[in-house]
Steps between C-alpha positions, in 0.01 A plus 500: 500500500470356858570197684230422741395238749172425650419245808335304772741320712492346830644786663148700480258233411383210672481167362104422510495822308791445253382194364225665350724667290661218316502392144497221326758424203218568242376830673893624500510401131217773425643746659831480377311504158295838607883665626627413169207655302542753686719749345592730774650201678830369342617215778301322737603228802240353725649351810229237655599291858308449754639776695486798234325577153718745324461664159799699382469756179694718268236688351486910393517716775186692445321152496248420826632145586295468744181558347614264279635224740130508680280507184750168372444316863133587454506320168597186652400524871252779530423395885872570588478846389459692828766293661724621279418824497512478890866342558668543172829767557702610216871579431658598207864610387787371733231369755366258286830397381641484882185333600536203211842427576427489846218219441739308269751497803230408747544776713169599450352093554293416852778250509834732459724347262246246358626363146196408349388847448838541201340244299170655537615818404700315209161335400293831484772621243517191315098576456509826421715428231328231342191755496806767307416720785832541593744699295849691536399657852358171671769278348819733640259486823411196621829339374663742735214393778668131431864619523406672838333210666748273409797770605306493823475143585845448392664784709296455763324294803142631421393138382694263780350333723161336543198717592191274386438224759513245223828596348636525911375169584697363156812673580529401853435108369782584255764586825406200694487246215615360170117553368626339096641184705120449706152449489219798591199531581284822426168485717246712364367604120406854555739811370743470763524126493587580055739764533705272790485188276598732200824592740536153538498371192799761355674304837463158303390301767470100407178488521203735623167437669228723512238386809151679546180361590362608173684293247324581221686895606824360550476319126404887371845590652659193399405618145623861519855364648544349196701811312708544783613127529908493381686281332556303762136397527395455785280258643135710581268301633147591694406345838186554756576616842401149633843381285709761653626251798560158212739776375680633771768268465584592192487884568814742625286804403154619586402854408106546676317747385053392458186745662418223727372682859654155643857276497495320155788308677437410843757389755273152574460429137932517467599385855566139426684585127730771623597325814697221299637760236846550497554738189433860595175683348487865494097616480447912447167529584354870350169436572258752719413312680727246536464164274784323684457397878788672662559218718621307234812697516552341837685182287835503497513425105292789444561878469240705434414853407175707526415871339656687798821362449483616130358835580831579671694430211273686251525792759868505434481445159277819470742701754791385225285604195435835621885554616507533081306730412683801499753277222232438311297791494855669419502272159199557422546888511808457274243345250240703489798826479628280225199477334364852537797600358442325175157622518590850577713474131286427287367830471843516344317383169241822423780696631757401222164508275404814552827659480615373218151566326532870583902523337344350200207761520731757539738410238214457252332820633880686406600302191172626355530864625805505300383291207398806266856571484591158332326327170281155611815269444721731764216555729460062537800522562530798769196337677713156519818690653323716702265144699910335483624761672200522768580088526843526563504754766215332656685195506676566789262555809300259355804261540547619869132464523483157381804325647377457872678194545328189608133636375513809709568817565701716719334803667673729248342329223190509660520817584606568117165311374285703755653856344446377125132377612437842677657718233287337227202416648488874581569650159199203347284718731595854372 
């Protein structure tokens, strides 16, 4: 048997050619059917983000895979055939072990130390599973895939610090205010604008507001916040731009982010209402180009921020996350050793087989050479003594074999597996 792992990642394929080469839930159901019809394949993962598409098999060694993997993506997507065929690489053994535990750390993420990618990776299983295309191999593996991304973000730095500009412009709001004792405003409904008032929410302001000049958009994202309000509840509420200045009063957070090509908030349209204000207002503008007038952070009660400033710190953030790789690369190395060495035993299994099917062979083979000399009762009975025997003095390497302490074994053992395989194997052939 082999363990082997085909993909496309971001690494050697572009993005207007890797989404070609997607699946839908449905399409992945088929296939997983065809793998486990298949009876040269025993286990089967298929890893699906939008940076990577990933299938991982324990199949028979002799067995083409990748024949197989391209006539399967044909079934479902015959146009992304030559893609595939064009930027897939393979690994197999301890590189696609190393490789998978290195993805479930998020060493191997465009973002280093991203934590989405664990649950991904958790969610692939959990699929392949459901589909029983995931046995004894797949579930030691990808449980020990969890155990190292976990050991990695827990011993580590790898996932500290901001390096999105949504999640920077959040954190920064969280060191200059108390965001669950205010009121924010998120200007904007497109993906950046979500994934900032997502941040947000887990902050549990008082209340949100979501301003764009397309309401009917900002109501969308209204809707999909809905999951991610907590307990506390807060207050979510949609506004046009034309409302933003009614509200400013009532604002000590503004998080900009729209695909206007002009100010959303200009300094004439806030001049008169900022002028009185009193109560400081921190704005974060991460638009490019700019939705807030900069001049506006000419008034005394206002501080604000633009994507430079954030850059800075997401510069640093990266400098930090890469200080950590060589720690986590190290624990990720100690699982995939860990692992191979569990997979390395196993051939312990046909080895204690095999031996102990050729002392029974050879006790047979002697209790009968002898049997003319006893009557049928005595011979029963030589042929039992003669297999208790073999069993008995077998016992022992096998023991030695066996015990290798925390489900593996020590070179010695190894090495004794790898003499009984040799010295068998090569008499089956004579």
């Amino acid at each position: 048997m082999k363990l082997v792992l085909n993909r496309i990642t971001y690494h050697n394929c572009p993005v207007e050619v890797r989404e070609k080469v997607s699946f839908s839930a449905k399409q992945r159901q088929y296939m997983f059917k065809q793998m486990h019809a298949e009876q040269a394949v025993s286990e089967a993962v298929i890893l699906e983000t939008c940076n990577r598409l990933e299938f991982y098999l324990y199949a028979k060694k002799d067995f083409n895979h990748s024949r197989f993997l391209t006539q399967l993506i044909k079934q479902v997507q015959p146009d992304a055939v030559k893609i595939w065929k064009k930027y897939s690489i393979e690994a197999t053994g301890k590189d696609a072990v190393q490789h998978l535990f290195e993805v479930s750390a998020g060493l191997d993420s465009q973002m280093l130390g991203e934590n989405q990618i664990l649950s991904q990776v958790k969610s692939a299983y959990k699929e392949s599973t459901d589909c029983k295309t995931s046995k004894m191999i797949f579930h030691r593996l990808f449980h020990q895939a969890f155990r190292s991304g976990k050991a990695v973000r827990t011993d580590t730095h790898i996932n500290c610090g901001a390096v999105s500009i949504g999640l920077a412009a959040v954190e920064l709001a969280r060191k200059k205010l108390d965001i669950s004792a205010g009121t924010a405003m998120v200007i904007g409904a497109g993906e950046n604008a979500e994934l900032v008032a997502k941040y947000l929410l887990k902050s549990q302001p008082m209340s949100l507001f979501i301003a764009n000049r397309n309401k009917q958009k900002a109501k969308a994202l209204q809707k999909r916040l809905k999951p991610v309000v907590s307990l506390s509840n807060p207050n979510v509420q949609v506004i046009s731009l034309a409302e933003i200045v009614k509200k400013l009063n009532e604002i000590d957070l503004i998080i900009s982010s729209t695909a206007s090509v002009e100010p959303v908030v200009t300094y004439d349209a806030v001049r008169k209402t900022l002028a009185r204000r009193r109560k400081p207002l921190l704005i974060i503008d991460i638009a490019v180009p700019r939705d807030i007038d900069p001049r506006i952070g000419r008034f005394k009660s206002v501080t604000l921020y633009n994507i430079d400033d954030l850059n800075k710190q997401i510069s640093s953030n990266i400098n930090k996350r890469n200080s950590e790789i060589p720690k986590a690369q190290a624990i990720v190395d100690e699982f995939t050793d860990k692992f191979m060495k569990w997979y390395d035993s196993l051939s312990i299994f046909p080895a204690v087989s095999r031996l102990m099917q050729k002392g029974v062979e050879l006790a047979h083979s002697e209790a009968k050479r002898y049997s003319k000399d006893f009557g049928q009762e005595n011979s029963e009975k030589l042929k039992f003594f003669a297999e208790s025997l073999v069993k008995k003095v077998l016992h022992g390497p096998i023991s030695y074999i066996k015990n290798g302490g925390e489900d593996e074994l020590s070179s010695e053992q190894l090495q004794a597996v790898d003499m009984i395989n040799k010295m068998f194997l090569s008499q089956d052939k004579h």
